[in-house]
C-alpha positions as CSV (number, residue, x, y, z in Angstrom):
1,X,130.8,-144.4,-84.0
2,X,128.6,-141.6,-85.6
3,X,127.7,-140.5,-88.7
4,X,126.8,-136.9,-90.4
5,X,123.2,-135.6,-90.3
6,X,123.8,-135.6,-94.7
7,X,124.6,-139.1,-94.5
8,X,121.4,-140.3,-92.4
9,X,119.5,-137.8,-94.9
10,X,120.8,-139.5,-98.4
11,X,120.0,-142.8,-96.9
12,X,116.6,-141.9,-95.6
13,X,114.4,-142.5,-98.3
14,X,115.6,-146.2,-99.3
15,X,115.5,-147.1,-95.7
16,X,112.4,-146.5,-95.6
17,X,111.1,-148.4,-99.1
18,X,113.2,-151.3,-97.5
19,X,112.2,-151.6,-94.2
20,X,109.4,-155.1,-93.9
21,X,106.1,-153.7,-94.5
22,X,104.5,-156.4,-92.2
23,X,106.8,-156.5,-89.2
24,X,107.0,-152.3,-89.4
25,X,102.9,-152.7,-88.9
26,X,103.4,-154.9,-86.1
27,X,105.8,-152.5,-84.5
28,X,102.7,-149.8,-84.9
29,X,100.3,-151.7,-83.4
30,X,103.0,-152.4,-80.8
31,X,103.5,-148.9,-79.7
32,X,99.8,-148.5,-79.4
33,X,98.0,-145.2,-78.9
34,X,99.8,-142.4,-76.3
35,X,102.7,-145.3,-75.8
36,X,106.1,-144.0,-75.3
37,X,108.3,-145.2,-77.9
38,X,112.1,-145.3,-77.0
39,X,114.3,-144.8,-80.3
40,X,117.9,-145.7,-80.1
41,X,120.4,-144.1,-81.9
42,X,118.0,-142.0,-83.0
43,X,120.0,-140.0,-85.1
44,X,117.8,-137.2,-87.0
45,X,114.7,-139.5,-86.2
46,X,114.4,-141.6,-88.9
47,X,112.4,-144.2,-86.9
48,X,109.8,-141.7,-86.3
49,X,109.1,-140.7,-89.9
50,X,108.8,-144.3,-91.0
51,X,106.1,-144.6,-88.2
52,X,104.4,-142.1,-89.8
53,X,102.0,-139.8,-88.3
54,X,98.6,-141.1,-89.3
55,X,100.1,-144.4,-88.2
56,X,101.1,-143.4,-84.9
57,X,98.9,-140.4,-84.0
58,X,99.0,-140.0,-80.6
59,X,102.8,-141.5,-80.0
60,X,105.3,-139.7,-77.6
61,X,109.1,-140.1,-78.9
62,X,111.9,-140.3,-76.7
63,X,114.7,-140.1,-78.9
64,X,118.2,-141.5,-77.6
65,X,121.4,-140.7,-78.7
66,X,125.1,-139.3,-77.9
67,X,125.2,-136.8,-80.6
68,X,123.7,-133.5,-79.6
69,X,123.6,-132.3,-82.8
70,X,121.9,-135.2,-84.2
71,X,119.4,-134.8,-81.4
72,X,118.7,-131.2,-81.9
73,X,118.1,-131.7,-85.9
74,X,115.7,-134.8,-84.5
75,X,113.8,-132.8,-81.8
76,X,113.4,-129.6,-84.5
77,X,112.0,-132.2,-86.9
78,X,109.8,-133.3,-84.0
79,X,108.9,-130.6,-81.8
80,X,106.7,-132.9,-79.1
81,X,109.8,-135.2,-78.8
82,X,111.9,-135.6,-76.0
83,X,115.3,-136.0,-76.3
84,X,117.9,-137.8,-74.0
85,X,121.7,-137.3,-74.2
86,X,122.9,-140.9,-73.6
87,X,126.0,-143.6,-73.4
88,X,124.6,-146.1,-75.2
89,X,127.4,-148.3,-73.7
90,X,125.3,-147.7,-70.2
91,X,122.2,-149.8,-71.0
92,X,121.2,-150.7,-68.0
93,X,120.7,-147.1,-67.1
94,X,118.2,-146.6,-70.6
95,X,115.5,-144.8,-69.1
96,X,112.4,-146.9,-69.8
97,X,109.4,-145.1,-67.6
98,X,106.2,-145.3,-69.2
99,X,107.3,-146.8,-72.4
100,X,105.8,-148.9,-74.6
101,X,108.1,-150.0,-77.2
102,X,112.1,-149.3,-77.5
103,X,113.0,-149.0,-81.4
104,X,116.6,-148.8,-83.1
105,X,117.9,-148.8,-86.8
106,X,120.6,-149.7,-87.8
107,X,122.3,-150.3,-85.0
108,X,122.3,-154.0,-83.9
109,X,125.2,-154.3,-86.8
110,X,127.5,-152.2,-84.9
111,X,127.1,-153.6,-81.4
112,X,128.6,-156.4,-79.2
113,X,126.9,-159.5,-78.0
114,X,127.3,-158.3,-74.5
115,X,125.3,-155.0,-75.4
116,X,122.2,-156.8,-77.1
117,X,122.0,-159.5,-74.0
118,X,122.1,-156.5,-71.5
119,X,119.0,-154.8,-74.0
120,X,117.1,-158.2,-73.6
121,X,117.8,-158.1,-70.1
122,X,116.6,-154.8,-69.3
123,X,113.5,-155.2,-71.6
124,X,112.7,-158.7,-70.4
125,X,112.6,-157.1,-67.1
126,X,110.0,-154.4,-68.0
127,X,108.2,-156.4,-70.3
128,X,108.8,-154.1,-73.2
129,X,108.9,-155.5,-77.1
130,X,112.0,-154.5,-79.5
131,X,111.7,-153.7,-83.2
132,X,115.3,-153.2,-84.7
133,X,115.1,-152.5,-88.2
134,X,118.0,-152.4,-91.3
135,X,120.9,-154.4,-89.3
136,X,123.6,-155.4,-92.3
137,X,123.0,-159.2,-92.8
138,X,126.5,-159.4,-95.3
139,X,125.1,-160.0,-98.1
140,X,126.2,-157.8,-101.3
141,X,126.4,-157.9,-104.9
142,X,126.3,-156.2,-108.0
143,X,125.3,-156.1,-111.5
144,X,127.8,-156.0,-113.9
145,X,130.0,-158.3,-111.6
146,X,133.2,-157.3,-111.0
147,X,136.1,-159.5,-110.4
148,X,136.8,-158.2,-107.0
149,X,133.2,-158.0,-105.6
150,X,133.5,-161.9,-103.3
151,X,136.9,-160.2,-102.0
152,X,135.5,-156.7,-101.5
153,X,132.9,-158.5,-99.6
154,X,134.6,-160.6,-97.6
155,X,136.6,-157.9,-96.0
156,X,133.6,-155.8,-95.6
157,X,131.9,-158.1,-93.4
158,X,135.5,-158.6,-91.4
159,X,135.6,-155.0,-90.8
160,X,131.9,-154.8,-89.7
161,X,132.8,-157.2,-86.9
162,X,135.3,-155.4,-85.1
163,X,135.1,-152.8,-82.4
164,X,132.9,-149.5,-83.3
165,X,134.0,-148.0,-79.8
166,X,131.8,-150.7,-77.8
167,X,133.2,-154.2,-78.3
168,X,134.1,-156.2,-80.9
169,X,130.4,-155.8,-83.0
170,X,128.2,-158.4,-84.4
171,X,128.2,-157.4,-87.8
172,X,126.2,-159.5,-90.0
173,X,125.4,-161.7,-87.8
174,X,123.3,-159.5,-85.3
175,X,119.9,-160.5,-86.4
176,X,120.8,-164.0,-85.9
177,X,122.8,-163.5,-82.5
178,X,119.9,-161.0,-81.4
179,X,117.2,-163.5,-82.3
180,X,118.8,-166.2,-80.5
181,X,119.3,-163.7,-77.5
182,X,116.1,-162.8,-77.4
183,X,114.7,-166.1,-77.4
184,X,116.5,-167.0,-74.8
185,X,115.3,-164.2,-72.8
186,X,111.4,-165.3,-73.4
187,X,110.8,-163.0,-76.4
188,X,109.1,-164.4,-79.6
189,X,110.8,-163.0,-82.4
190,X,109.7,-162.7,-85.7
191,X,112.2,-161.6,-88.7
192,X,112.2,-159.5,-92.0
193,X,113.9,-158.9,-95.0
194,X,115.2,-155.3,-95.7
195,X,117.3,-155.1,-98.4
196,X,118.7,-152.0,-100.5
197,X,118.0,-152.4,-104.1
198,X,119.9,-149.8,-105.5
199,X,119.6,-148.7,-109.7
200,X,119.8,-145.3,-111.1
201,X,117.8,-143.2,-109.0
202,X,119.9,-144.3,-106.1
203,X,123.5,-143.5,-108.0
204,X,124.6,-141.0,-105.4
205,X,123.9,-142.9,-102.4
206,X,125.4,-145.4,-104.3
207,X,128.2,-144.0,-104.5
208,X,129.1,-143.2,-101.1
209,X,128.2,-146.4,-100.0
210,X,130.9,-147.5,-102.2
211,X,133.3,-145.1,-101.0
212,X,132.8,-146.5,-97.4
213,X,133.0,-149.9,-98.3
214,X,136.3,-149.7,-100.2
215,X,137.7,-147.6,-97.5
216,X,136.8,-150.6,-94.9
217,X,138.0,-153.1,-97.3
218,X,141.3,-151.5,-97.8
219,X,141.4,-150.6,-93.9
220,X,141.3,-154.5,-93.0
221,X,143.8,-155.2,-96.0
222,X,142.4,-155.8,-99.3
223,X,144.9,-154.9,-102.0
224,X,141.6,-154.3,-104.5
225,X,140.0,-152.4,-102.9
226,X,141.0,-148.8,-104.0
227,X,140.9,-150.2,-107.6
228,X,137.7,-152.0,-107.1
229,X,136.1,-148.6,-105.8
230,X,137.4,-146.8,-109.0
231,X,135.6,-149.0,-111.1
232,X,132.4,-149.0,-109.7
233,X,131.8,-145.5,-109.0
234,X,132.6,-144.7,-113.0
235,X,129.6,-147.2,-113.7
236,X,127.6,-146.2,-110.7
237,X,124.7,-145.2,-112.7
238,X,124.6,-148.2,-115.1
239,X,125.3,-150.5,-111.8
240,X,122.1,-152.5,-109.9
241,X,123.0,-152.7,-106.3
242,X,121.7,-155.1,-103.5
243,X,122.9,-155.3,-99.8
244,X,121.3,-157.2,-97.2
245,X,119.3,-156.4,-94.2
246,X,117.7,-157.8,-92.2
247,X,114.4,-156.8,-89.6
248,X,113.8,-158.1,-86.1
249,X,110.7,-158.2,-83.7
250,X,111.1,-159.8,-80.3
251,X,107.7,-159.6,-78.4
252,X,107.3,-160.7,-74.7
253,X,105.7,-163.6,-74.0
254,X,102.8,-163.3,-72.4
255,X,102.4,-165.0,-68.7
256,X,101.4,-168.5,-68.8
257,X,102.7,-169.2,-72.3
């Protein structure tokens, strides 16, 4: 499970016009002023630029992640940050000392059940709230249709649920499984839309998403896929794009309540 710092870069700026304006504030006021703010997966530290600086002034950025490399591109982007090597699969050792919020992007999409209970366990615990942002909700389409887009999708969304190197992952349904989890662990949890809305400007994003989603399409068995790939990447820039995410805020309940 990890991705290439060019990759996280191409994506970077439509993650960010999709992310839920209002819950993104929420998660601001959240980390409050001199708040550690845990980011998962941090990757290059994505998390931290959509934050913004005037937004989050005086916040101190752990970023978390297995991929030194990533790290070191995050932590040159973010000289104040610290950065922590780290199994994600070893939640329950996620150092949380002095922190005020624990972030992650993308990420839910790619992880068990098991892993997001043991997160709301451990946060429950500390009394800590959660924003994960752009988690894959399975919805796609396109404009021109193609014949092949339902089946394309379809196996796209049966390939996004099996094991990433964790457990078999939630795929489209983590917002909904982490909501439920996090209820249950005495979180209120509000949700967001985040969709891609991809048109010309985005054509070459575009079309390495559709690269990667005809390659796990054809990797679960979908005889169309290859054929469905060719197609859309020759119309790529006359093709509207939309695929569906979805935001998530749990916030502890306060005592009493």
């Amino acid at each position: 499970m990890g991705f290439s710092p060019d990759w996280l870069t191409l994506r970077e700026p439509v993650d960010h016009a999709s992310r839920d304006a209002g819950l993104l504030a929420q998660a601001v006021a959240c980390a409050g002023q001199g708040a550690v703010v845990v980011d998962l997966g941090s990757g290059t530290g994505s998390t931290a630029r959509a934050f913004g600086d005037a937004a989050c002034a005086t916040c101190r950025w752990r970023f978390v992640d297995s991929d030194r490399a990533l790290l070191d591109i995050a932590q040159a982007r973010h000289p104040g940050a610290e950065r922590v090597v780290f199994d994600l699969r070893d939640i329950d050792r996620l150092p949380l000392e002095g922190v005020g919020l624990v972030t992650a992007s993308a990420l839910l999409d790619l992880m068990p059940l098991e892993w997001v209970t043991a997160l709301a366990r451990r946060l429950q615990g500390a009394g800590i709230p959660f924003y994960g942002a752009l988690n894959f909700n399975g919805v796609m389409r396109w404009s021109p249709r193609h014949d092949a887009d339902a089946g394309v999708t379809r196996a796209f969304n049966a390939h996004q649920r099996t094991d990433k190197g964790i457990g078999p992952a939630l795929g489209p349904k983590a917002s909904e499984a982490a909501t439920q989890v996090f209820k249950q662990h005495g979180f209120d949890v509000h949700l967001g839309d985040s969709p891609w809305e991809l048109g010309a400007a985005e054509a070459r994003l575009h079309d390495e998403l559709l690269t990667g989603i005809g390659y796990a399409a054809a990797e679960v068995g979908f005889a169309q896929a290859r054929d469905w790939v060719a197609d859309r990447r020759a119309a790529v820039a006359q093709t509207a794009g939309y695929i569906g995410h979805s935001d998530i805020l749990a916030l502890p309940q306060k005592v009493g309540e």
